[in-house]
ChimeraX commands (.cxc) that place a marker at each C-alpha (Angstrom):
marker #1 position 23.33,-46.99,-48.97 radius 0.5
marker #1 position 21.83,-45.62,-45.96 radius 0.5
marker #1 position 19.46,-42.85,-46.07 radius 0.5
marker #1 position 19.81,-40.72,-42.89 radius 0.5
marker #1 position 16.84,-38.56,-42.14 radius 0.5
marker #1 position 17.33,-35.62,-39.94 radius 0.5
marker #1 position 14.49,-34.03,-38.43 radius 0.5
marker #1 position 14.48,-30.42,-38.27 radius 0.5
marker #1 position 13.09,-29.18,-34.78 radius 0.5
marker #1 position 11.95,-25.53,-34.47 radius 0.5
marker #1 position 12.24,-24.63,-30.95 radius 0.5
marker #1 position 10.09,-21.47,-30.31 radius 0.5
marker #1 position 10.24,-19.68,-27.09 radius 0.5
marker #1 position 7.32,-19.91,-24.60 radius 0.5
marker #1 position 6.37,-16.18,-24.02 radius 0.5
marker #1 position 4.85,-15.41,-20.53 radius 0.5
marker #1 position 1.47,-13.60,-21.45 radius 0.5
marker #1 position 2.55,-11.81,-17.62 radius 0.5
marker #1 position 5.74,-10.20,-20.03 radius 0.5
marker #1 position 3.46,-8.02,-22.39 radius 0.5
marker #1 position 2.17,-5.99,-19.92 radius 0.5
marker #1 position 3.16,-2.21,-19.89 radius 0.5
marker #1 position 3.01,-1.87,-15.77 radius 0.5
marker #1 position 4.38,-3.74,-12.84 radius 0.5
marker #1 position 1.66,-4.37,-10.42 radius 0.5
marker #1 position -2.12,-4.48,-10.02 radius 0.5
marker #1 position -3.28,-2.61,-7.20 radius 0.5
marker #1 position -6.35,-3.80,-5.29 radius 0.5
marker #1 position -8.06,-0.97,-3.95 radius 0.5
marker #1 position -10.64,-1.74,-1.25 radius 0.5
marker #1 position -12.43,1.24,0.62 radius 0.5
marker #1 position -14.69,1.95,3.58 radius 0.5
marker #1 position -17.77,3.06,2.34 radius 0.5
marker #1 position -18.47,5.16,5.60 radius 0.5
marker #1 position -15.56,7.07,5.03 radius 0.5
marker #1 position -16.21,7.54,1.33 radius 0.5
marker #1 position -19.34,8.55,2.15 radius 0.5
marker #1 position -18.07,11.43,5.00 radius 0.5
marker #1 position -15.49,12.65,2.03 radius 0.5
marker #1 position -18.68,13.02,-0.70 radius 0.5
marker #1 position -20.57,15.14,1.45 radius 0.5
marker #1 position -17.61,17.53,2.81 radius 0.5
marker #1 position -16.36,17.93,-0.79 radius 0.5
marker #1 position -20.18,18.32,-1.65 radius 0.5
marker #1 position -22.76,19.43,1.40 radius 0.5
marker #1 position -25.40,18.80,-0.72 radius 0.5
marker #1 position -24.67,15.52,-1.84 radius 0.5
marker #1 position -26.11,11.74,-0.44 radius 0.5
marker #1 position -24.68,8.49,-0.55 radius 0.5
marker #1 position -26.41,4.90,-1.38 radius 0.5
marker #1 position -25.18,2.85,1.70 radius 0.5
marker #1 position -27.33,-0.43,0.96 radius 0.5
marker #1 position -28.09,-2.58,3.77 radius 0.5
marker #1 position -26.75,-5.29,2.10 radius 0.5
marker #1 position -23.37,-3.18,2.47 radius 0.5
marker #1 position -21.71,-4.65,5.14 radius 0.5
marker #1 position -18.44,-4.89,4.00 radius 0.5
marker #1 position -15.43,-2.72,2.48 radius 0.5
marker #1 position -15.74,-2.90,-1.44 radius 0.5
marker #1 position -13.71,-2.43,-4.38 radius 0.5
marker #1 position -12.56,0.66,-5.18 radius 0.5
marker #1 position -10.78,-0.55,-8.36 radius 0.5
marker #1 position -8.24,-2.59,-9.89 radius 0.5
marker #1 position -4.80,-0.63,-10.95 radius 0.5
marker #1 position -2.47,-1.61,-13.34 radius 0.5
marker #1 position 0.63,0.64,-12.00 radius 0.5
marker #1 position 4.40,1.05,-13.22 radius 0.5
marker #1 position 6.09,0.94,-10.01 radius 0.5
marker #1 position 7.22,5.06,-8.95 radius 0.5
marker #1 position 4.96,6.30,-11.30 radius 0.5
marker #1 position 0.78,6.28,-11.37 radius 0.5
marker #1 position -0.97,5.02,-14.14 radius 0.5
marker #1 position -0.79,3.43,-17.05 radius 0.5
marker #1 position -4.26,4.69,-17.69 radius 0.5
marker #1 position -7.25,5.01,-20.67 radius 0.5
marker #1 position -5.14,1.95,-22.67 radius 0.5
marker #1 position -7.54,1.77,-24.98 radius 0.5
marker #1 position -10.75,4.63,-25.97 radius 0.5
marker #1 position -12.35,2.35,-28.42 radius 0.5
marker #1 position -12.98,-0.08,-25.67 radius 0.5
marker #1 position -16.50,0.87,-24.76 radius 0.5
marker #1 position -18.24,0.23,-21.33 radius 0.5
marker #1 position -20.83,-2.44,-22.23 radius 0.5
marker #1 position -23.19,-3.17,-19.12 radius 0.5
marker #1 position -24.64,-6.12,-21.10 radius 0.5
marker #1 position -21.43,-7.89,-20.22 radius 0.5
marker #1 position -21.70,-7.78,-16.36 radius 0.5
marker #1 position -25.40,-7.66,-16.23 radius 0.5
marker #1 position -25.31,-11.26,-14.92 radius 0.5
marker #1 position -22.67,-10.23,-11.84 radius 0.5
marker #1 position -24.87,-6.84,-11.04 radius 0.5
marker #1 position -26.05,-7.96,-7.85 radius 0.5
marker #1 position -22.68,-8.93,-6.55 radius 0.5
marker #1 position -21.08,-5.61,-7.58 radius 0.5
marker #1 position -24.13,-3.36,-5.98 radius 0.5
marker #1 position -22.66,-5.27,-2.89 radius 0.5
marker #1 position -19.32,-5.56,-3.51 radius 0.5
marker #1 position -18.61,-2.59,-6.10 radius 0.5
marker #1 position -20.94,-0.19,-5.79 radius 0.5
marker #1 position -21.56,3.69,-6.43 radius 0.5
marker #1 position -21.73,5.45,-3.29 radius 0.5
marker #1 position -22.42,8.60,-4.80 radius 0.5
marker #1 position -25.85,8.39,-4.96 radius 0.5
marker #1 position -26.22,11.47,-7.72 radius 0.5
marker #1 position -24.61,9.00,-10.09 radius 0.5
marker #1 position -25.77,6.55,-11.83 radius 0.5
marker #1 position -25.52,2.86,-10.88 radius 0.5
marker #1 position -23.37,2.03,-13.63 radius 0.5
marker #1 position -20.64,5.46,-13.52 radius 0.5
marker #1 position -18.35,4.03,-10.92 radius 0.5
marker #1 position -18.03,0.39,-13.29 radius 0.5
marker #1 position -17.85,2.59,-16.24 radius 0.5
marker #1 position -15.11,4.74,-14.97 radius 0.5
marker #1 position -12.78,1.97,-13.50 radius 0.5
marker #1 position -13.28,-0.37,-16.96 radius 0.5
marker #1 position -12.07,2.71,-19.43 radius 0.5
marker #1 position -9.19,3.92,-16.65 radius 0.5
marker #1 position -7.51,1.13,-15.44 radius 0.5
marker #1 position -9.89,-1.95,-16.89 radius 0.5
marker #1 position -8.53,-2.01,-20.30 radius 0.5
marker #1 position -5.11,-1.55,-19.60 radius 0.5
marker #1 position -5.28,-4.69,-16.99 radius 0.5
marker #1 position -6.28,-6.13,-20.27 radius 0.5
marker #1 position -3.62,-6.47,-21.03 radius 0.5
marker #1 position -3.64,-9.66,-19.38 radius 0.5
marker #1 position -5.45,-12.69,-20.69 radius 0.5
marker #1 position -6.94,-13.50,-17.65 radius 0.5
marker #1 position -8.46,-10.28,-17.26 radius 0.5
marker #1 position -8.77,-9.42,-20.89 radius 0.5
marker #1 position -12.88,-9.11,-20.79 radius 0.5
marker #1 position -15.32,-6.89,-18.82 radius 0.5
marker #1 position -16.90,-10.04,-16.76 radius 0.5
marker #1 position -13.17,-11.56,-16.13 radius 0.5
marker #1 position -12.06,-7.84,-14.73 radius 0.5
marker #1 position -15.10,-7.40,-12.49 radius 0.5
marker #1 position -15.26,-10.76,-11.57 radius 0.5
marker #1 position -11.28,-10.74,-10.55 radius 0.5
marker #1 position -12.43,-8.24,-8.04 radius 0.5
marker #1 position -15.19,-9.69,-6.96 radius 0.5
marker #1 position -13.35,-12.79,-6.22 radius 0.5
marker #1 position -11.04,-10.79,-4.37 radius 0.5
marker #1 position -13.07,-8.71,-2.29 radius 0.5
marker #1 position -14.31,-11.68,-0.41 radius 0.5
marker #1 position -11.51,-13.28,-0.18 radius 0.5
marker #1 position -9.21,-10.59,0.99 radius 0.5
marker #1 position -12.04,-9.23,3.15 radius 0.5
marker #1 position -10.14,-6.30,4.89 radius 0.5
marker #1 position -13.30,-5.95,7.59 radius 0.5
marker #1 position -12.56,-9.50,8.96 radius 0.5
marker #1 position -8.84,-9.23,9.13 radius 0.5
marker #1 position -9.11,-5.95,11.39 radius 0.5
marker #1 position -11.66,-7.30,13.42 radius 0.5
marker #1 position -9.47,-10.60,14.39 radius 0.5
marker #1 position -6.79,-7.87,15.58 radius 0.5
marker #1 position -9.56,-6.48,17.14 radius 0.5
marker #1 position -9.45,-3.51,15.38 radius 0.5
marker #1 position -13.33,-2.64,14.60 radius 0.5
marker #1 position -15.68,0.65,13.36 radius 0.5
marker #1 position -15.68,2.95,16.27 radius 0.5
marker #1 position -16.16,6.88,16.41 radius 0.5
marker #1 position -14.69,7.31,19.74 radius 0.5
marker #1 position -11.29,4.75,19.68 radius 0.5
marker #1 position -8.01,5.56,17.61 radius 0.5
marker #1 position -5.72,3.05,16.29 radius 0.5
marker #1 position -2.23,3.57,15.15 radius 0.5
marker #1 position -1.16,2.54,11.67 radius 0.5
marker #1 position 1.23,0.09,12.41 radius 0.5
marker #1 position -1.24,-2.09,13.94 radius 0.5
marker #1 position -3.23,-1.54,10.83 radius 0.5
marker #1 position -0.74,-2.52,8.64 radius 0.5
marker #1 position 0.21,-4.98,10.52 radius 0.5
marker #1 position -2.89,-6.87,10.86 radius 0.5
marker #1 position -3.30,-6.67,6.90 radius 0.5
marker #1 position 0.22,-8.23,6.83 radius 0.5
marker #1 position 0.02,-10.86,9.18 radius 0.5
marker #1 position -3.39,-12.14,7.63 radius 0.5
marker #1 position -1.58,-11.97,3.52 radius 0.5
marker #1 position 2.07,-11.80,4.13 radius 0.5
marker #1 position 3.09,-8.47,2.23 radius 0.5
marker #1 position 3.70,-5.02,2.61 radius 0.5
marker #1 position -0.04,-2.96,2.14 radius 0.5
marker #1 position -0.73,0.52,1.54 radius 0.5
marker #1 position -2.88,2.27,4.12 radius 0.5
marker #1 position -4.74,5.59,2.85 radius 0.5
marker #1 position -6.11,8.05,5.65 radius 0.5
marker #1 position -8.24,11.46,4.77 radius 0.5
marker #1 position -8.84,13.83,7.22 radius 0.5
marker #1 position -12.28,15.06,8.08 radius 0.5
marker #1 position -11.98,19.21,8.64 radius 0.5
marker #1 position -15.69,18.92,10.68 radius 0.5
marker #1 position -14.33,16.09,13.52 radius 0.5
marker #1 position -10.70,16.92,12.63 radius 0.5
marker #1 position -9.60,13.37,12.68 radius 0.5
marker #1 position -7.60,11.34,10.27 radius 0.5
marker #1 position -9.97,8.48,9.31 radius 0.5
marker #1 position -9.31,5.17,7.88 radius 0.5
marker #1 position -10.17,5.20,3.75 radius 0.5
marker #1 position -8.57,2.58,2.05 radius 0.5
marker #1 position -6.62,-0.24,1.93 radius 0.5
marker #1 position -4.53,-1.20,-1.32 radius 0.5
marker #1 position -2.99,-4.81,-1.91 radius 0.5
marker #1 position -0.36,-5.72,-4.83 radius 0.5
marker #1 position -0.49,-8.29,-7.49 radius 0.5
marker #1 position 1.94,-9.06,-10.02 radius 0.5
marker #1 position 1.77,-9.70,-13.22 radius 0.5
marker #1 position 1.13,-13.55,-12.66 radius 0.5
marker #1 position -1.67,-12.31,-10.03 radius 0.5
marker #1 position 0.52,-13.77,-7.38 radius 0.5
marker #1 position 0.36,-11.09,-3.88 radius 0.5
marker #1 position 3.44,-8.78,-3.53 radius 0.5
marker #1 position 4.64,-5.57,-1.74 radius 0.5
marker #1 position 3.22,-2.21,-2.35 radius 0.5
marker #1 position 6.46,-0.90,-1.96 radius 0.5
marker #1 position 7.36,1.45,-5.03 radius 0.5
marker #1 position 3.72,2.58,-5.37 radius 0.5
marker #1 position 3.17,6.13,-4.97 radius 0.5
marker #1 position 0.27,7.40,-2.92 radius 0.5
marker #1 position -0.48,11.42,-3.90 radius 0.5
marker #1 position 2.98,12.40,-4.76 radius 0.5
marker #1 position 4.73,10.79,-1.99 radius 0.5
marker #1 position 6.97,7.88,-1.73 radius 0.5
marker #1 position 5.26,6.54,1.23 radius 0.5
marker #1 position 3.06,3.49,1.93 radius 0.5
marker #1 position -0.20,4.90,2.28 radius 0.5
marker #1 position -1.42,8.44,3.41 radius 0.5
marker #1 position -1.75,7.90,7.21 radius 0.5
marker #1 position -0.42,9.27,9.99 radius 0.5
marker #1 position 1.34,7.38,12.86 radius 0.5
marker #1 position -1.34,7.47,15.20 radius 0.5
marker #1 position -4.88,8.46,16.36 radius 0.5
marker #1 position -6.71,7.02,12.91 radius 0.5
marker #1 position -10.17,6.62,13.71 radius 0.5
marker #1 position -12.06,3.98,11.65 radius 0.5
marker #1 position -15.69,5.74,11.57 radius 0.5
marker #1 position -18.69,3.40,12.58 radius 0.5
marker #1 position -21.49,6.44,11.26 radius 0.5
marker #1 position -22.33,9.04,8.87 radius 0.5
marker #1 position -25.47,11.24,8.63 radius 0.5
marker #1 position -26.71,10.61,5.25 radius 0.5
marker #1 position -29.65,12.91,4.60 radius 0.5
marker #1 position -32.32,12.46,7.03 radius 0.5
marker #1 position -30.68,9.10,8.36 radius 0.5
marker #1 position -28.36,7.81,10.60 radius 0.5
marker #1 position -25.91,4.74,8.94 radius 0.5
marker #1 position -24.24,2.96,11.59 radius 0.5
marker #1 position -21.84,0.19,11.91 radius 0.5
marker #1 position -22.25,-1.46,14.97 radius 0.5
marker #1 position -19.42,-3.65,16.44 radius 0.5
marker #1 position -21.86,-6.96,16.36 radius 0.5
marker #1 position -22.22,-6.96,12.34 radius 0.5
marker #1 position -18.33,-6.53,12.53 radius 0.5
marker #1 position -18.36,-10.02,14.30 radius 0.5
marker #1 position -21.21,-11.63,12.53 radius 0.5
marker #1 position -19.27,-10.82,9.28 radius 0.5
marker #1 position -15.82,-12.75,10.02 radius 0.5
marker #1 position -17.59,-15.48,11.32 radius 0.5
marker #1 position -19.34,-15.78,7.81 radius 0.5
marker #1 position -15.60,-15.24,6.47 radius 0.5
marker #1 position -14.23,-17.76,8.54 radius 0.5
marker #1 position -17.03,-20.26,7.33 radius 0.5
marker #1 position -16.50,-19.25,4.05 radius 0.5
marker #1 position -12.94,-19.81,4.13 radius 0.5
marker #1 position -13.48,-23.64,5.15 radius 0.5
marker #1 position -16.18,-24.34,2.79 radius 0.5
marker #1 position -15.90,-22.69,-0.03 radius 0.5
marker #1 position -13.38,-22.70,-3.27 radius 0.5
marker #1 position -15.28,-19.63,-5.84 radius 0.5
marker #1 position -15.99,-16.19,-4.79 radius 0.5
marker #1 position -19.65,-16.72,-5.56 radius 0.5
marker #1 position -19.86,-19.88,-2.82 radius 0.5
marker #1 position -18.02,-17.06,-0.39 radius 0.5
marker #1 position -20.83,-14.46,-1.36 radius 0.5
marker #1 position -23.61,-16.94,-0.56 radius 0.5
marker #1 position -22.30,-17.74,2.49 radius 0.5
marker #1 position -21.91,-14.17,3.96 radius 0.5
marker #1 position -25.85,-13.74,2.99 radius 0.5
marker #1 position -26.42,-16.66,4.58 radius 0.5
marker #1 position -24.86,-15.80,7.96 radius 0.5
marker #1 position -26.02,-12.33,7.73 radius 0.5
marker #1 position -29.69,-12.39,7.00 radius 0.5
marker #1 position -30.32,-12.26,10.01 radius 0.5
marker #1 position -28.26,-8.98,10.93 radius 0.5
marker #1 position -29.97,-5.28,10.15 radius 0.5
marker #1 position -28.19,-1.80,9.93 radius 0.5
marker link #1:1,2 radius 0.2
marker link #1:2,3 radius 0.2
marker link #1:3,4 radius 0.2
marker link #1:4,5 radius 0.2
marker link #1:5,6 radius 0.2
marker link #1:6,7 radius 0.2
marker link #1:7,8 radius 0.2
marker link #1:8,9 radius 0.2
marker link #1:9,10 radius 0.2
marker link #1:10,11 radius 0.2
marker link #1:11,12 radius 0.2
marker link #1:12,13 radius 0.2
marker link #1:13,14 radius 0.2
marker link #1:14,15 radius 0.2
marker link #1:15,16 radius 0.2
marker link #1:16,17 radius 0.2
marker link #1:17,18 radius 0.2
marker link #1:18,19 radius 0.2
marker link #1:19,20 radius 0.2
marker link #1:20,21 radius 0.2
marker link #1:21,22 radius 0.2
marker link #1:22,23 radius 0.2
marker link #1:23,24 radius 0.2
marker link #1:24,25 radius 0.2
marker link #1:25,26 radius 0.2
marker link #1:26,27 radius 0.2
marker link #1:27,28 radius 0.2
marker link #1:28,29 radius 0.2
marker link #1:29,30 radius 0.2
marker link #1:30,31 radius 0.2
marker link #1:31,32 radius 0.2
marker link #1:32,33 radius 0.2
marker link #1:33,34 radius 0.2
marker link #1:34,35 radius 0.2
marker link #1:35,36 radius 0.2
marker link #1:36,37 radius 0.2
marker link #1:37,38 radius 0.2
marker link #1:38,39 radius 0.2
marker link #1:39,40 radius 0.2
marker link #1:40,41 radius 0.2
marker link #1:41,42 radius 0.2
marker link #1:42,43 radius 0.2
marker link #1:43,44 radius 0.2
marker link #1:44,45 radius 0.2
marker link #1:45,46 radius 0.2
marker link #1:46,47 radius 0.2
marker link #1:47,48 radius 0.2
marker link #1:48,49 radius 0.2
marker link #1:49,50 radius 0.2
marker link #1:50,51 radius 0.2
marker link #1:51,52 radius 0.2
marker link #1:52,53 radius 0.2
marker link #1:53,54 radius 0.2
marker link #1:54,55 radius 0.2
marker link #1:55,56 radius 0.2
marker link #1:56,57 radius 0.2
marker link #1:57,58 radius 0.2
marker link #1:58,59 radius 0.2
marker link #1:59,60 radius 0.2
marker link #1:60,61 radius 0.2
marker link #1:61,62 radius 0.2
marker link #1:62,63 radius 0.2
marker link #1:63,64 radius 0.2
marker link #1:64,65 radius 0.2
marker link #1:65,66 radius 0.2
marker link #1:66,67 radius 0.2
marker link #1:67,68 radius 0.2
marker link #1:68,69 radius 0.2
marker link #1:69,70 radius 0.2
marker link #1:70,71 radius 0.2
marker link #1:71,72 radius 0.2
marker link #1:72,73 radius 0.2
marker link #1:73,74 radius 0.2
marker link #1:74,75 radius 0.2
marker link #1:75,76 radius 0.2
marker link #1:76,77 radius 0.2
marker link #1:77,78 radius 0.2
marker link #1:78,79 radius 0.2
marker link #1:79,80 radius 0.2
marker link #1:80,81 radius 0.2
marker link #1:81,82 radius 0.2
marker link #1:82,83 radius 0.2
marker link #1:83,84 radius 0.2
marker link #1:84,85 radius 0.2
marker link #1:85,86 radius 0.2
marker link #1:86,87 radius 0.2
marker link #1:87,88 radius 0.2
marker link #1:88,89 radius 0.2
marker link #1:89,90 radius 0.2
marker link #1:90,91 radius 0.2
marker link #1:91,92 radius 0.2
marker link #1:92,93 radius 0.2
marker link #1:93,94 radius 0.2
marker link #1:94,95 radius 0.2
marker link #1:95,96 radius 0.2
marker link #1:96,97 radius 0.2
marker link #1:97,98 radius 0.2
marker link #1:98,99 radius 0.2
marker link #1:99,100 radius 0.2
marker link #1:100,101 radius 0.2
marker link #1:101,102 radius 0.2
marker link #1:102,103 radius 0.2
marker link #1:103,104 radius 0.2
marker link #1:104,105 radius 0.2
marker link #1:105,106 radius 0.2
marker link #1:106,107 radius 0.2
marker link #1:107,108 radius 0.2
marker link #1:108,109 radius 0.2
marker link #1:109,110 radius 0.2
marker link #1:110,111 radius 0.2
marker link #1:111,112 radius 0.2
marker link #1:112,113 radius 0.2
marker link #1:113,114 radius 0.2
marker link #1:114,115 radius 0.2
marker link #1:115,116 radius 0.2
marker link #1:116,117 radius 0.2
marker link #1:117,118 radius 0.2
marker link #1:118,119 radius 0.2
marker link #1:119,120 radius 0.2
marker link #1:120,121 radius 0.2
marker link #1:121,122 radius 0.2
marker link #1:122,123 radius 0.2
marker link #1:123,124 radius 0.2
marker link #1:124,125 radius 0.2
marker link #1:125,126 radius 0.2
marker link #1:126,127 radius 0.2
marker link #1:127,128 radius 0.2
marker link #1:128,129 radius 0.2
marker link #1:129,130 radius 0.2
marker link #1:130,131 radius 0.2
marker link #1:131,132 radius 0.2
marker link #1:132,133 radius 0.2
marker link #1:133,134 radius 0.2
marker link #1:134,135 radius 0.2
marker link #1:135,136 radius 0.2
marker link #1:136,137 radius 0.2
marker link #1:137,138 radius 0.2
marker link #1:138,139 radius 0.2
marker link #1:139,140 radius 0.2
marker link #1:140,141 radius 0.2
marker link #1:141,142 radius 0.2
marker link #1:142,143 radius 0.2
marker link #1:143,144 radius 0.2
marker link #1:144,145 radius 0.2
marker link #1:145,146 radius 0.2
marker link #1:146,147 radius 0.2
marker link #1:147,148 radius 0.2
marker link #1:148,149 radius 0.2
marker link #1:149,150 radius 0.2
marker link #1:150,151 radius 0.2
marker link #1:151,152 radius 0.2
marker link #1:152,153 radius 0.2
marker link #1:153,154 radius 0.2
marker link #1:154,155 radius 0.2
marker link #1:155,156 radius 0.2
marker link #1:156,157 radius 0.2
marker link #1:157,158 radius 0.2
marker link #1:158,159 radius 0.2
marker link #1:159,160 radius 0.2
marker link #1:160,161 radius 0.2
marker link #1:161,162 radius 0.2
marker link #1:162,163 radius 0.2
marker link #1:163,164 radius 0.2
marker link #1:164,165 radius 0.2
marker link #1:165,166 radius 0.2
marker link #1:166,167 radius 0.2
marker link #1:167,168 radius 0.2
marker link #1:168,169 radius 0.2
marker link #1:169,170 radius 0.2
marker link #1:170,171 radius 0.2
marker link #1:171,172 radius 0.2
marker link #1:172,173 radius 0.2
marker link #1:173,174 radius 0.2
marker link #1:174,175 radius 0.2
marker link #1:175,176 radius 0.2
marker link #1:176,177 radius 0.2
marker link #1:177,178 radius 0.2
marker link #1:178,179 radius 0.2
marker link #1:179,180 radius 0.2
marker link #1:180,181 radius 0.2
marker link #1:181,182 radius 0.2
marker link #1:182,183 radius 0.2
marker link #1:183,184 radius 0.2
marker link #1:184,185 radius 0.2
marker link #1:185,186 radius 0.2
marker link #1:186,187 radius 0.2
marker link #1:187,188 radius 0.2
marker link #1:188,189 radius 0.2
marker link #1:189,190 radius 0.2
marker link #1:190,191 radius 0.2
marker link #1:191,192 radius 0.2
marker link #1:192,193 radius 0.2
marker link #1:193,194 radius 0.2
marker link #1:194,195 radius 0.2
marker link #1:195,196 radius 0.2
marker link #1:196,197 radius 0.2
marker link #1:197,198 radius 0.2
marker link #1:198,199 radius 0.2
marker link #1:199,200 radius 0.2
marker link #1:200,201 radius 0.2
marker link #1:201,202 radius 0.2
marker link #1:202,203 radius 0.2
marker link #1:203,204 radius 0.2
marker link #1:204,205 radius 0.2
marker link #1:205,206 radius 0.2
marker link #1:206,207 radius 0.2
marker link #1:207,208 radius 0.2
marker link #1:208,209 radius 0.2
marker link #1:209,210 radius 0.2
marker link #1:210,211 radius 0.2
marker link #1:211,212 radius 0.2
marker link #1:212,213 radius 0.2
marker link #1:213,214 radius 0.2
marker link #1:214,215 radius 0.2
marker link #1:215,216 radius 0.2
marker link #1:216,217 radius 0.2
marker link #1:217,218 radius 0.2
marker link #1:218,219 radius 0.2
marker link #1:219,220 radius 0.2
marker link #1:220,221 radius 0.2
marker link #1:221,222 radius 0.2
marker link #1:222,223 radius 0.2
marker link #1:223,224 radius 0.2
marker link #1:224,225 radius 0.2
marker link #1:225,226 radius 0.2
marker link #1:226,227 radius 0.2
marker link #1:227,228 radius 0.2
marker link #1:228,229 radius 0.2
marker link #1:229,230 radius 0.2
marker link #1:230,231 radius 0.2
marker link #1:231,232 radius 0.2
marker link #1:232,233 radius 0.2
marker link #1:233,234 radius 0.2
marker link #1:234,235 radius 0.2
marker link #1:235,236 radius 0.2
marker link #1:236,237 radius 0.2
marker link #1:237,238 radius 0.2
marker link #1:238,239 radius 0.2
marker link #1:239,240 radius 0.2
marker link #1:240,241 radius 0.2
marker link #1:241,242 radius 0.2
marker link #1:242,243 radius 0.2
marker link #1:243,244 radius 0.2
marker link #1:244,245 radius 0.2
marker link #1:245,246 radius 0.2
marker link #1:246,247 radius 0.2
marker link #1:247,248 radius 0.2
marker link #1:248,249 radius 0.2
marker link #1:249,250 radius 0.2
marker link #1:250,251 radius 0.2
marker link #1:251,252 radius 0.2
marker link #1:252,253 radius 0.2
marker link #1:253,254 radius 0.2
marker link #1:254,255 radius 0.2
marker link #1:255,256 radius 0.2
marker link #1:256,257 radius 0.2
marker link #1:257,258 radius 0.2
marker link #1:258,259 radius 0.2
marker link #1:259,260 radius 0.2
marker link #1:260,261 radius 0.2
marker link #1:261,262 radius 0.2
marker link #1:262,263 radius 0.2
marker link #1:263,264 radius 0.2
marker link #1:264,265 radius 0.2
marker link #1:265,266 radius 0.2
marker link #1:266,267 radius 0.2
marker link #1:267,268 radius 0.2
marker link #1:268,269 radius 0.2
marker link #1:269,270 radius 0.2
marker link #1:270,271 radius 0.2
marker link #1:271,272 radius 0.2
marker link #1:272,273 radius 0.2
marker link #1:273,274 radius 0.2
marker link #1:274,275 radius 0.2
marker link #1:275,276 radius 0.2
marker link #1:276,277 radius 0.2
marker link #1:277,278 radius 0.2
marker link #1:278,279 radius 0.2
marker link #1:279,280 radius 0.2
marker link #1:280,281 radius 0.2
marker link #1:281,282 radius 0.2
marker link #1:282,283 radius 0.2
marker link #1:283,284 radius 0.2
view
C-alpha cells in the first residue's frame, strides 16, 4: 500500500504596508523663506525672522498626509510625543533645510508642530514610521527636489522688480518632475503684489511622485493659490535693522552645486555636502 502524503499549503495574502494608510497622498510642502518671512511681520509688525546665512535655499514646510478633496488627516496619534533626542543627530541639516523662521519661537516649535500634525499620521507608513525616518524623508527631498534650481534653469530667479506668470511656474516644476504641482501665492497689502510662497509636490502611498490634482488649497478646488500673472518672487525683506537679500548670483551658484550633486551623489547627506561645498564661498 501506498501512503500518499499531501502537503497542506497556506497561502496568505501579501498586504501592501502602502494599503493601511487612512489618506491618499503625501504632500511635500517647500516654501520661500523670504516670503514667509514678509507674511510674519505683516501678520505681526513686531515680529523678526531667523534667515541664516546658511539659508540659501527653499525649505520644508512639512510633509502632509492628505485624503484627496478633503485636508487633513491630522493629530493621528496625541500620545506620540515630540522627542528632540531623536533628530538631535540631523539638527544641523534641518536649521538649513527645516528651519523656524519665526524667530520668537523656539528652534524646535516648527519640528514639534509638523511631527504631532501630520508626522504621526505619515506614520502610518513603515518607512516613515519614526521621528528621524520622517525628518530625514524630507530632508532627502528637499535637496533633491530643490525648487530654487529648477526655476532658475527656466530662468525664473528672486527679483523685486520682474513678474512671472504661473504657468511658467508650474511649468518649470513640471518639466523638471513630470507631474501636476501646486503653486501657493499670498499677497503682500504694503507692495500690493501677489508673491510666490510655496510650492507643494505629491507622493503616494508607495512614495512614488504623482499629481496634486484633488488637493484642496484654502477651500478651493484649484491647484495652488496664484493668480495668472504678475507673481513676483521677492529677492529681500527688512528684517529688523537688516537688509536680507537674495541676489541673482547665489541663485546660480546654487544649481550649479545641484547639478554637481545630481551627478555625484546617491544620499541626501552627499547632496548637502556638496551644496556647502560649492557655496562656501558665496555670502548674503
Amino acid at each position: 500500500m501506498r501512503l500518499l502524503l499531501i502537503t497542506a499549503v497556506l497561502l496568505v495574502p501579501v498586504i501592501n504596508a502602502a494599503e493601511k494608510v487612512t489618506w491618499d497622498v503625501l504632500i511635500f510642502t517647500q516654501q520661500w523663506p523670504i516670503t514667509s518671512c514678509i507674511s510674519h511681520m505683516e501678520h505681526d509688525p513686531g515680529a523678526s525672522c531667523n534667515l541664516f546665512p546658511n539659508m540659501t535655499s527653499w525649505t520644508v514646510h512639512g510633509i502632509w498626509p492628505t485624503t484627496l478633496g478633503t485636508i487633513g488627516p491630522n493629530f493621528c496619534n496625541k500620545s506620540w510625543h515630540f522627542q528632540e533626542k531623536e533628530i538631535i543627530a540631523i539638527e544641523p541639516y534641518l536649521i538649513k533645510y527645516w528651519g523656524n523662521i519665526y524667530a520668537e519661537d523656539s528652534r524646535t516649535s516648527l519640528w514639534k508642530h509638523e511631527w504631532l500634525k501630520h508626522g504621526t499620521c505619515a506614520a502610518q507608513l513603515p518607512q516613515l514610521n519614526t521621528q528621524k525616518k520622517y525628518f530625514e524623508k524630507g530632508l532627502e527631498w528637499v535637496v533633491r527636489y530643490d525648487i530654487l534650481a529648477v526655476l532658475t534653469k527656466s530662468n525664473i530667479m528672486p527679483s523685486d522688480l520682474e513678474t512671472h506668470s504661473v504657468k511658467n511656474i508650474f511649468q518649470a516644476v513640471k518639466d523638471a518632475f513630470g507631474v501636476d504641482p501646486a503653486i501657493d501665492c499670498i499677497y503682500d497689502k504694503n507692495t500690493r503684489q501677489h508673491i510666490l510662497s510655496q510650492i507643494k509636490l505629491c507622493f503616494d502611498p508607495s512614495l512614488k511622485l504623482v499629481d496634486c490634482d484633488g488637493i484642496i488649497g484654502f477651500g478651493t478646488h484649484q491647484l495652488g493659490t496664484c493668480p495668472p500673472k504678475g507673481i513676483t518672487y521677492p529677492a529681500t525683506v527688512r528684517n529688523g535693522d537688516k537688509t536680507y537679500r537674495y541676489p541673482k548670483k547665489l541663485a546660480v551658484a546654487h544649481t550649479r552645486a545641484w547639478d554637481e550633486a545630481n551627478s555625484r551623489c546617491n544620499s541626501w547627506i552627499c547632496r548637502a555636502l556638496v551644496y556647502v561645498y560649492v557655496l562656501t564661498w558665496m555670502t548674503l
